[in-house]
N, C-alpha and C positions, 0 to 999 in steps of 0.2 A: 504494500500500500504506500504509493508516494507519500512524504510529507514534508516536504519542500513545494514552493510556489509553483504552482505549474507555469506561470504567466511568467514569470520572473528566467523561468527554462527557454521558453520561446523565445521572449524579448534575447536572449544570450543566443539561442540559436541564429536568430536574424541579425544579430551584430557579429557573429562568427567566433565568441567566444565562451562558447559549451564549455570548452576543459577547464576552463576558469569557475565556473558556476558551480556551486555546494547543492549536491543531489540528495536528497536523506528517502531513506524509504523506510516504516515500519515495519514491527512484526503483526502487526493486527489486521482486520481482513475488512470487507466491506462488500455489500450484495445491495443492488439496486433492482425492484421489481417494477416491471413496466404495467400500468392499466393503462388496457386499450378498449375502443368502446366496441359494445357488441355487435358481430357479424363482420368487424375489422380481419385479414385486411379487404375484404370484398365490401359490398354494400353495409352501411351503418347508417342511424340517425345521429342527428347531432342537437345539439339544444338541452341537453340535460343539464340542469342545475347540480354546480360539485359542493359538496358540504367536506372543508379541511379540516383534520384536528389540528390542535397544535403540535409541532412535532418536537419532540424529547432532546438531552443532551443525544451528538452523535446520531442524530436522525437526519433528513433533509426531507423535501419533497420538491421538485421538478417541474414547474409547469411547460407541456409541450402543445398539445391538441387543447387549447383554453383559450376563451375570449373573455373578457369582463364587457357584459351588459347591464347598463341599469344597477348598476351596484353587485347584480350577482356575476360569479363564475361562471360561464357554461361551457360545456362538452364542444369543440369544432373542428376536431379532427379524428384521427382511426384512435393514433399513439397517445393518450391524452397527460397522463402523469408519470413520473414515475417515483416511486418510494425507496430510501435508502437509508441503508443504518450500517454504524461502522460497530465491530467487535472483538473481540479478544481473539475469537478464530472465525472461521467462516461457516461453520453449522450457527453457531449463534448470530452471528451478522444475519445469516437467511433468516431463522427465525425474528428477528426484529424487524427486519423489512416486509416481510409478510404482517407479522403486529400490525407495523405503523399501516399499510395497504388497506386492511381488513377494519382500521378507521375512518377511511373516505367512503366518499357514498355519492355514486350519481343517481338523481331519486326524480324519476317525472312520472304523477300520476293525478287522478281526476282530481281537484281541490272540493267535489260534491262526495266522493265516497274515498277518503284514504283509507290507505294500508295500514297503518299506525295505529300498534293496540293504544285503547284509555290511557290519558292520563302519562303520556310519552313527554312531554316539554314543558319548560317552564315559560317559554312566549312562544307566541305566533302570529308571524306579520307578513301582512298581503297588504299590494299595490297595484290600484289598477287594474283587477282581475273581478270583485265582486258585480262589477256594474255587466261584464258578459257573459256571463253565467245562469243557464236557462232555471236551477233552480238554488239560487241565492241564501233562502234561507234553511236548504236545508245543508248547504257552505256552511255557513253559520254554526249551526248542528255539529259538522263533524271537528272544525277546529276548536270549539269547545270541548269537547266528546275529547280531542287528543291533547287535551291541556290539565297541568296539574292542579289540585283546589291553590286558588291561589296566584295561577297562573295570568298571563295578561294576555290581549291580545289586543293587536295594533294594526288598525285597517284603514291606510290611506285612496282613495278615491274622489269620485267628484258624481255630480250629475251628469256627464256624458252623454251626450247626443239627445239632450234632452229639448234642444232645439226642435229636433223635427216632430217633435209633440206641442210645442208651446210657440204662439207667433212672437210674442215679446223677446221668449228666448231665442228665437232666431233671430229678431232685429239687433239685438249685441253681440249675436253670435258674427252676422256680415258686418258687423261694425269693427271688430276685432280683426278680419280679415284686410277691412281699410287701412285699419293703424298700423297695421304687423307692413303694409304694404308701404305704407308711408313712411316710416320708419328703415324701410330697406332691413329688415329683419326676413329671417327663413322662416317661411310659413310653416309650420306643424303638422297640418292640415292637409294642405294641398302634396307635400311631399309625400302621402299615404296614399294610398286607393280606399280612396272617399267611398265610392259607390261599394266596393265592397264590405267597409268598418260601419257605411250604414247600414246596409242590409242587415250586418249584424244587428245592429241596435234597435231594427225594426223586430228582429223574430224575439229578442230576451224581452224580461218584463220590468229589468231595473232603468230602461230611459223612460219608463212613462211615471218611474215614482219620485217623488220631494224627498231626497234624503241631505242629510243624516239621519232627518224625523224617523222616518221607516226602520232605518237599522237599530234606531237604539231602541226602538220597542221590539224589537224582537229580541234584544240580547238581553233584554232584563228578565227574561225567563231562566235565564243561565247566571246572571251577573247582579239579578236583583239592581236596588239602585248604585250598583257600582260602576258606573255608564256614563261616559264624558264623550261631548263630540267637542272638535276645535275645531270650527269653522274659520279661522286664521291661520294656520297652521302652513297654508299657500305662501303666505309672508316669509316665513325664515327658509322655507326648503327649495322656493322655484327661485332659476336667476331670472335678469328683468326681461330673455325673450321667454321664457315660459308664463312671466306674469304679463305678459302682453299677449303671447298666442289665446292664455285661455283665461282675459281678464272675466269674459262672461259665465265662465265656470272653473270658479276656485276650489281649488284641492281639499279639502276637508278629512281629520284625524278623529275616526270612532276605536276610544280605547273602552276595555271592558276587561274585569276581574273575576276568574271562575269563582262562585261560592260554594261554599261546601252542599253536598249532596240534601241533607236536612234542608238547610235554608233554602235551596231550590225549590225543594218542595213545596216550601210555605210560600215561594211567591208564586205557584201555578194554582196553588189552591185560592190564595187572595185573586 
């Protein structure tokens, strides 16, 4: 196992003075295990959200096949990580790289019915997802359902496409589209396929409802009055072309606190 700079080897190679350069190499070992995504290397999808642990003294992890969107990680290649841990010999080093491997997790599945037994996490936070969701509250339901007593859950969203329900909201919704053009800002909007993110909006049932109102009576079946919207909440998170693309529908923060099992009960009975 090297342990000398590798960089500092090269840089000496390309000035022509290797003999010169202090090589050290250990006695300890080290094993790197590749994840790659399924059906690699022929056909695969890509898109999976990767959940990291932290990795240990003498651990590493790799990013190869990874894109950052929107704050998460996703899966966009075959090779996507790889895992490595150095050891005393190399049956150990393999055993910690497989550890550390059998940490990560690429996890895409319905947000209406997850995989996840009761009671798995201590938050759970969705963006932008409850308003296209054909059945929202029963969303609702399950990331409750995977949350500890006690647990929070943090749902940023907006009214979305609430326009083509409401004339008013479509007159600030074209009016938005003037400014963002006036301003020589990149439209939001028009960079999408419109006609198709409406179509979406037309067949769900969350652009024809007033929320946060909506959300937070549903979660108090779960969270009792433990139920805060922040209708501000657009202010500290959007920069000024996102408060300009969607000054007509601001970002709004529905947080909610699992209650214990008992207390649930006494609010479906109230």
């Amino acid at each position: 196992l090297l342990e000398s700079s590798l960089l500092e080897i090269m840089l000496a190679v390309s000035k022509g003075t290797l003999a010169e350069a202090e090589v050290k190499f250990s006695e300890k070992s080290a094993c790197c295990v590749i994840l790659a995504s399924k059906g690699y290397p022929e056909k695969y999808e890509k898109g999976f959200p990767i959940t990291l642990p932290a990795a240990g003294r003498d651990e590493s992890i790799y990013i190869a096949g990874a894109v950052e969107k929107d704050g998460k990680l996703l899966t966009s290649g075959g090779r996507v990580l790889g895992a490595a841990a150095v050891a005393e010999n190399l049956p150990a080093a393999v055993e910690r790289a497989y550890a550390l491997a059998d940490r990560i997790r690429f996890r895409r599945m319905d947000a209406q019915s997850l995989e996840f037994p009761d009671e798995t996490f201590d938050v759970v936070i969705s963006r932008n997802l409850t308003w296209n969701l054909e059945s929202p509250e029963r969303a609702y339901a399950e990331w409750m359902r995977v949350l500890k007593e006690g647990g929070k859950l943090l749902n940023f969203d907006a009214n979305w496409y609430h326009h083509l329900f409401d004339e008013e909201k479509r007159k600030r919704y074209e009016e938005d589209r003037e400014r963002v053009e006036a301003l020589q800002m990149e439209d939001h909007y028009t960079c999408t396929d419109i006609d198709a993110m409406e179509e979406i909006a037309r067949q769900v049932p969350m652009s024809r409802v007033m929320r946060p109102a909506w959300d937070m009576q549903v979660l108090k079946a779960y969270a009792g009055e433990r139920v805060q919207a922040d209708e501000q909440v657009w202010k500290r998170v959007w920069d000024r072309t996102e408060q300009v693309n969607y000054a007509s529908t601001p970002m709004f923060l529905v947080s909610a606190v699992k209650c214990r099992a008992a207390d649930r009960q006494m609010v479906l009975s109230a």
